[in-house]
C-alpha positions in Angstrom: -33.6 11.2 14.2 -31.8 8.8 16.8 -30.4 11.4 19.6 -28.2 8.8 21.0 -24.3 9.3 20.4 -23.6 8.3 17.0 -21.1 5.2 19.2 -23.5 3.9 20.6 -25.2 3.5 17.5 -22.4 1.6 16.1 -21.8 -2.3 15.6 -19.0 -3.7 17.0 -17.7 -6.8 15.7 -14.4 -9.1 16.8 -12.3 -10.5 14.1 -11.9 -14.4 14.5 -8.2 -15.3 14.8 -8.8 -18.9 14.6 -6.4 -20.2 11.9 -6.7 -23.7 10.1 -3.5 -25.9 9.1 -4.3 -25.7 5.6 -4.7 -21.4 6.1 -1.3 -21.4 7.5 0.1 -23.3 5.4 -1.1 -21.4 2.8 0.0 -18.7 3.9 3.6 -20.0 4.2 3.7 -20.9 0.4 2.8 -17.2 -0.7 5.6 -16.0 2.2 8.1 -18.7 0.1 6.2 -17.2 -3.2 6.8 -13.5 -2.1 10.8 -14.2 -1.0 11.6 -15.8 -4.8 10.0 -12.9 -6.7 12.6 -10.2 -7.8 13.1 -7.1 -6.1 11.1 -5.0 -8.6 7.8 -7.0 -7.9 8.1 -6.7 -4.0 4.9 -4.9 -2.6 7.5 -3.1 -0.3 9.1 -1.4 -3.0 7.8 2.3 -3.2 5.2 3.2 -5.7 7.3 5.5 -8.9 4.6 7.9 -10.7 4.9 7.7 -14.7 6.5 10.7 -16.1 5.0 13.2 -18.6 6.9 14.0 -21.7 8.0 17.0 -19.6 9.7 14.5 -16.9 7.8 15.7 -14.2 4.8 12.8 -12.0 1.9 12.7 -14.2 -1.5 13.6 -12.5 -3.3 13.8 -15.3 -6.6 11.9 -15.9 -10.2 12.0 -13.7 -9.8 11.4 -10.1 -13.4 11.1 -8.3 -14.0 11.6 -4.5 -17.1 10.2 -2.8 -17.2 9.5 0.9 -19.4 9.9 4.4 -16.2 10.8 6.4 -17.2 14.5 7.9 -14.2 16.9 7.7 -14.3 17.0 11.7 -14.6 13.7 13.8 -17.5 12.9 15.3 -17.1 13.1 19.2 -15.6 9.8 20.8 -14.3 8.3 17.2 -10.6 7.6 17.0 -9.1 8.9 13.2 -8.8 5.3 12.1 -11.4 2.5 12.5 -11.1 -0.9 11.8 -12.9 -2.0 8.2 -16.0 -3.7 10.2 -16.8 -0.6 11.9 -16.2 1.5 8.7 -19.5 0.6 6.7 -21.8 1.3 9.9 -20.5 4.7 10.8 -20.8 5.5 7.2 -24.6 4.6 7.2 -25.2 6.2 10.5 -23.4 9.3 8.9 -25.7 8.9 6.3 -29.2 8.8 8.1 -28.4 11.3 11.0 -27.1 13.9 8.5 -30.4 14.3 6.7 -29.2 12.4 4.0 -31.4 9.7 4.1 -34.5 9.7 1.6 -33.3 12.1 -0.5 -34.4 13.1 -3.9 -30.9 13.7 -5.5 -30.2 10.8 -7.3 -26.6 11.5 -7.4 -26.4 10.4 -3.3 -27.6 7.1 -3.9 -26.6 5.9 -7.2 -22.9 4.9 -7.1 -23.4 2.1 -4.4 -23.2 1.9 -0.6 -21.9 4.6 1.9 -18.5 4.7 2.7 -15.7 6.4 4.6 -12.9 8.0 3.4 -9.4 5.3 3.0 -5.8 6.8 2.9 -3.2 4.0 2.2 -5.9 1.5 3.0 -6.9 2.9 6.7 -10.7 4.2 6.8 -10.7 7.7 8.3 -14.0 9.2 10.4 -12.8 12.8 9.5 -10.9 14.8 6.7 -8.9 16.5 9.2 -5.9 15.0 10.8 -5.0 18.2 13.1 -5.5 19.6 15.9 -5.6 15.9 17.2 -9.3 15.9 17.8 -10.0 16.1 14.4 -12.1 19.4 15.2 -11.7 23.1 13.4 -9.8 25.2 16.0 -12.2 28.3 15.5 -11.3 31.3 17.5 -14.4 33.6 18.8 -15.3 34.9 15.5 -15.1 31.9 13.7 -17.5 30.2 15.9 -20.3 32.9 15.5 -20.0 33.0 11.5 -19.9 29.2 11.3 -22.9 28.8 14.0 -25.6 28.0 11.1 -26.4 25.2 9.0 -24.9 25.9 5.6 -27.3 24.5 3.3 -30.2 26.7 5.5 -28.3 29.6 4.8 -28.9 32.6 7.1 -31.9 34.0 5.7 -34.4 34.4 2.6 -33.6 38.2 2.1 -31.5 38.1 -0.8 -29.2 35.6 -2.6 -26.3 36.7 -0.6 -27.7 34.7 2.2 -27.7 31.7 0.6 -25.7 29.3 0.1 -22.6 29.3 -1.9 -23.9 26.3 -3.6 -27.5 27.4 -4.2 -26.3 30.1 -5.7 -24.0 28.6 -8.5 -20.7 30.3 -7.7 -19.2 27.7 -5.4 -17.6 24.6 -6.4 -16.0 21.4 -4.4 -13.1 21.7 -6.1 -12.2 25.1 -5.2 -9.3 24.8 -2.5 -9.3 23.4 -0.4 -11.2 21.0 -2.4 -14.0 18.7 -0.6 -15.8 16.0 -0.5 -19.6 15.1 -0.3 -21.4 11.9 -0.6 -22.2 11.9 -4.3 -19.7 11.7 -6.9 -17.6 14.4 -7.5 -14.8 14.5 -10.5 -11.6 16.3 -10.6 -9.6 16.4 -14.1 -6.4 17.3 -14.1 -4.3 18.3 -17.6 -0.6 19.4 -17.4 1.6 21.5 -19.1 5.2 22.8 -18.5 3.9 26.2 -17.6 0.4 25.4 -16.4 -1.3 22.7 -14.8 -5.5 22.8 -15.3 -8.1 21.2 -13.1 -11.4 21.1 -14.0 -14.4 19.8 -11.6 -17.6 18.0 -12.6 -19.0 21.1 -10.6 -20.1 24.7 -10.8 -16.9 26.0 -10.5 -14.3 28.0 -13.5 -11.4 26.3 -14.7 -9.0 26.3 -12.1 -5.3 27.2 -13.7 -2.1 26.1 -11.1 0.9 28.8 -11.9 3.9 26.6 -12.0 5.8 29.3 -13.8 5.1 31.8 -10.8 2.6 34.0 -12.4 1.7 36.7 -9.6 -1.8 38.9 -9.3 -2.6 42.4 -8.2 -3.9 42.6 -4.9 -7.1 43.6 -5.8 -7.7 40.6 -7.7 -10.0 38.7 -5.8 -11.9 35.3 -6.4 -13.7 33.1 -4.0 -11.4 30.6 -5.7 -8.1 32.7 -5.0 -4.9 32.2 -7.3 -2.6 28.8 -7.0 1.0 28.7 -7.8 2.6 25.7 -7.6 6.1 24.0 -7.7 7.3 20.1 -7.3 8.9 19.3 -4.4 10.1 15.2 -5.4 7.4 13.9 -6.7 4.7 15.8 -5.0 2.6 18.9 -6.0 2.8 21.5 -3.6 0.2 24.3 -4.5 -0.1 27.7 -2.9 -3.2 29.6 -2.5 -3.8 33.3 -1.4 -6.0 36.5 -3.0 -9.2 34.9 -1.8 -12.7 37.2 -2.0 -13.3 37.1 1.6 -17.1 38.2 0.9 -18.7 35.1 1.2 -16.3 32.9 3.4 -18.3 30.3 4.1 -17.6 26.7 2.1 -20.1 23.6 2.0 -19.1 20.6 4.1 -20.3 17.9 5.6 -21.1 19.2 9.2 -20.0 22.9 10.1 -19.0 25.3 7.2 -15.3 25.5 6.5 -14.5 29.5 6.9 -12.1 31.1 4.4 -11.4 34.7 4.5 -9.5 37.5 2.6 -6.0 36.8 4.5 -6.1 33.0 4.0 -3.2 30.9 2.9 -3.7 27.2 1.6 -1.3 24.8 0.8 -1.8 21.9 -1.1 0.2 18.4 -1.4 -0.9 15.9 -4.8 1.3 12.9 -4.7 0.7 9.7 -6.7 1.1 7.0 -4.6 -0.7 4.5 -7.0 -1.6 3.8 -10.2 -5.3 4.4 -8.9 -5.0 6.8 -6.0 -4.2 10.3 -5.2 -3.5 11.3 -2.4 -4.3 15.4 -1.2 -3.9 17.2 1.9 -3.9 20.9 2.7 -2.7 23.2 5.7 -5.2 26.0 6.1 -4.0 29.3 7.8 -6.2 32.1 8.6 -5.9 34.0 11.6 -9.3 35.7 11.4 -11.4 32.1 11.9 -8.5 30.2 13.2 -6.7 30.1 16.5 -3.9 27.6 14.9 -2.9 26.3 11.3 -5.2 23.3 10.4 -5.0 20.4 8.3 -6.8 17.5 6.0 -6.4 14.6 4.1 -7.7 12.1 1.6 -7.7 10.6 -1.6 -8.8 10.4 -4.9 -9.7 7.5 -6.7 -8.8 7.4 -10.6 -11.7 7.1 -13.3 -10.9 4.6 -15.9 -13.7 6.0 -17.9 -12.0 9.4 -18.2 -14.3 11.0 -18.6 -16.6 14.8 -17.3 -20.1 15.6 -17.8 -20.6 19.5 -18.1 -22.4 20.8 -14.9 -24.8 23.4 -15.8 -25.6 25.5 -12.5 -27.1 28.2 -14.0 -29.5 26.6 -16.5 -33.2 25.5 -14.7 -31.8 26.3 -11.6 -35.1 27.8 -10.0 -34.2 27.4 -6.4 -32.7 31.3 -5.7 -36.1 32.6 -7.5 -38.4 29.8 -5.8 -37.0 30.3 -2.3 -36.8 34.0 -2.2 -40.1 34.3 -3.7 -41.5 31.2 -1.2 -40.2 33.1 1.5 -42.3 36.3 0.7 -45.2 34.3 0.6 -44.9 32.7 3.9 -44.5 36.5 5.2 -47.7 37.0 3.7 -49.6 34.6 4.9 -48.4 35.3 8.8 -49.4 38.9 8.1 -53.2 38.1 7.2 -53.4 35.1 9.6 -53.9 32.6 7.1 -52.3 28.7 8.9 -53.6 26.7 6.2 
């Protein structure tokens, strides 16, 4: 793996701002073109979400995520790049982060890398603030999210494996995440209850818009959402989190989410093809501050949601615990080959 800083390993290239007659005055007929068109069809005039037959923005449909952006920026990246720098920090993302040669056909199969666009700017991290685009962890939050999260912190039992590995953590679970394979979100609404359901290993996740409350000791590594409209955004609130097993998969250093967290989540429309999300996270035993992210969703015109069966043929928890034994064997008695 290349040990040189990831900007040094990226290609810059200037824009030519040369300009021809016939470009400029091409461009002057589709200024002329873009004057006589009625106010309606302006591209300035702000995005309105369709309406359920409830009258509130309709988020329903598939939205799918897929992007190389890390939730925290790599050291010496600004937030936004330029679109010819996007594609090679993407694929340096990509090799440097293990991805590279990998036998999940999932990473590979839905085209080339990619960061993460909001409104058309390509983003190098999923968090906007603190300004470096890092997680402010306090002491304790730096110890617990010391380890690589896929590694896990042991082979001892299955609670030191990963959330992932062991089938009870989705992507979708909030905040949701990204990764660079695929990931669907569907969304279904009702005037009471709005249901989102991931292409993932995660239960159906049910939004309270009619305020429905939980016992304390209700607690879920998902938590419990209630949500309200605030214009034409979705503003979802999350507490009653299991703070067992805090640690969530990313892209980089595990996100940390204990018993006493609060996050809040925005969904506005602000195309006919894209979604945008952001969350505040707030939880003062990881966090020295608030924190938050953003990006967007991309609709599925297909519509549609495979099932994801964790559970079923999933031999890694057995394989690696019992893997693990063996390799303690084998030191005991000597045996290198």
């Amino acid at each position: 793996m290349d040990s040189r800083p990831m900007t040094a390993l990226l290609i810059n290239t200037r824009p030519d701002y040369t300009r021809t007659v016939s470009t400029a005055l091409a461009l002057c007929a589709l200024l002329s073109l873009a004057v006589s068109l009625p106010l309606a069809a302006r591209p300035d005039e702000p995005y309105q979400a369709p309406r359920t037959e409830y009258g509130e923005p309709d988020l329903q449909g598939v939205w799918g995520v897929r992007f190389n952006s890390l939730l925290e920026r790599p050291e010496g990246l600004p937030l936004v790049v330029p679109a010819e720098q996007a594609a090679g920090i993407a694929q340096v993302v990509y090799e440097r982060g293990g991805l590279a040669g990998n036998t999940d056909p999932d990473i590979d199969n839905f085209g080339d890398q990619r960061l993460a666009r909001v409104n058309g700017e390509y983003r190098t991290s999923v968090i906007v603030y603190p300004e470096d685009g890092r997680l402010p962890y306090n002491e304790r939050g730096l110890r617990e999210s010391a380890y690589g999260y896929f590694n896990g912190i042991g082979f001892d039992h299955p609670k030191q494996r990963p959330g992932v590995e062991r089938c009870i953590e989705a992507w979708a679970a909030p905040p949701i995440r990204a990764f660079s394979y695929q990931l669907y979100n569907g969304i279904v609404q009702t005037p009471g209850k709005i249901a989102i359901v991931s292409e993932e290993n995660a239960p159906l996740r049910v939004i309270h818009m009619d305020g429905q409350s939980r016992p304390d000791a209700i607690r879920t590594m998902e938590g419990h959402s209630i949500g309200h409209w605030e214009g034409d955004t979705l503003v979802v609130e999350t507490t009653h989190y299991d703070g067992s097993t805090p640690a969530r998969a990313t892209m980089g250093r595990p996100m940390l989410i204990s018993s006493e967290a609060r996050v809040t989540e925005r969904f506005t429309r602000i195309s006919e093809s894209e979604l945008l999300y952001r969350y505040t996270v707030e939880d003062p035993v990881y966090y020295t501050e608030p924190w938050r992210g953003e990006f967007s969703m991309l609709r599925d015109p297909r519509n549609h949601i495979y099932e994801y069966s964790c559970h079923e043929g999933n031999y890694s928890m057995t394989g690696a615990l019992r893997g693990e034994r063996v390799v303690e064997l084998r030191a005991e008695f000597g045996l290198t080959d």
